[in-house]
N, C-alpha and C positions, 0 to 999 in steps of 0.2 A: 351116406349121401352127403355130398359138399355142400352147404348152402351157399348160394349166389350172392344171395343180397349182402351176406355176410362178409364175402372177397370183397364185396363193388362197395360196400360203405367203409371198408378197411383204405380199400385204394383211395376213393375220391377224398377221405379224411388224411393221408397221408403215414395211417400207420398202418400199412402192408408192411410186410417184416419177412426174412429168412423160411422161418417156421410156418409162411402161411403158401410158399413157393409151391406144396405138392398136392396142397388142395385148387389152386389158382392152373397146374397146370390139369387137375383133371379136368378142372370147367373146360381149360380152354382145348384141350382134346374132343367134351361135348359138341362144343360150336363149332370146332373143324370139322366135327363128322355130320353137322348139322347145317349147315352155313353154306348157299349157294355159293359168298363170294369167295368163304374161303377153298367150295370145289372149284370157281373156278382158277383161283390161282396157285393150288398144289397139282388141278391136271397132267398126268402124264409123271409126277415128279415120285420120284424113288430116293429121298435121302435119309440119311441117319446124323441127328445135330447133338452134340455131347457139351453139355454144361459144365466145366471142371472149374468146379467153386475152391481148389483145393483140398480137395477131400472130406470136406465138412461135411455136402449135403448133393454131390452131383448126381446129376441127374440127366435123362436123356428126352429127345422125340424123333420117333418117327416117323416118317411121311411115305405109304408104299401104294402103290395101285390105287390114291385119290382116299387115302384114310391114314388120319394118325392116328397115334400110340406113344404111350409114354411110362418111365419108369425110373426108379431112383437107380444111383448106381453108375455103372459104364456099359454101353451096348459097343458089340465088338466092330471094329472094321467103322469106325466113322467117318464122313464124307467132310465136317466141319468141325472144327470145337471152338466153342467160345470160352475161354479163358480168363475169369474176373472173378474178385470177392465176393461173397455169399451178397453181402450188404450191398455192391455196385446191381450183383443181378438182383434182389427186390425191388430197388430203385428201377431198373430198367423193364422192370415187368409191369411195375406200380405209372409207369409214363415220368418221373422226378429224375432218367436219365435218359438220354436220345445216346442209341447206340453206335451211330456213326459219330458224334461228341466225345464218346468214352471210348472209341480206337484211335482217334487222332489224338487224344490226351496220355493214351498208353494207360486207362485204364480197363481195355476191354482187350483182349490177342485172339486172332482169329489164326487157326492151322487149318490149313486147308483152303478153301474158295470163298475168296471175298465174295462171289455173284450168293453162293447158299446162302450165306451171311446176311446179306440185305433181301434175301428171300426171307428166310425167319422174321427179320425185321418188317417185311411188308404184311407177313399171315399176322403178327404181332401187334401190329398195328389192326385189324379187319377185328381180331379180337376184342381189341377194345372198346373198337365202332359197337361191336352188337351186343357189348356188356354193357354200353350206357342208354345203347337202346332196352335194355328189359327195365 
């Protein structure tokens, strides 16, 4: 079991790190499965979002029938991939990078649908609402 408090005093202190990416993304699969607002904003939504860190540590999420899922690796047939360094995505997960900042700087590539892309961004954000609420 992940501890919570443990991600949330990592992030707010500012050393969320690479290696803390697969325990941060099981919370935040927790809170999407748990989380009105984040049911209400993956209703209806069927995508597949692939993390390619480079091969270091990718990782993927899924969003199918109002439930995500998540898993290291490549999930096939992806709908978006976000395309940045290990180090840009814990910044970007930890809130120390805004991911519309790091596409316009070219350090974020999106393949696929800019809209899925700031859809992540939007669940992304909901997350972190109800990490600083516990």
């Amino acid at each position: 079991m992940v501890n919570r408090e443990e991600i949330v005093k990592k992030i707010n202190d500012g050393a969320f790190s690479m290696k803390d990416i697969p325990n941060f993304m099981e919370i935040a699969v927790e809170i999407a499965n748990s989380s009105e607002d984040v049911a209400e904003e993956i209703e209806g939504m069927n995508k597949k979002f692939q993390f390619d860190l480079g091969g270091s540590a990718d990782f993927w999420l899924k969003v199918e029938t109002g439930k995500a899922s998540s898993g290291q690796g490549k999930i096939e047939k992806p709908d978006c991939t976000l395309i940045l360094t290990d180090e840009n995505m814990a910044k970007m997960i930890s809130g120390q990078l805004d991911g519309t900042s790091a596409y316009m700087a070219g350090e974020l590539q999106i393949q696929g649908s800019l809209a899925d892309a700031q859809k992540f961004a939007t669940i992304l954000e909901i997350i972190h609402d109800e990490l600083e609420e516990d």
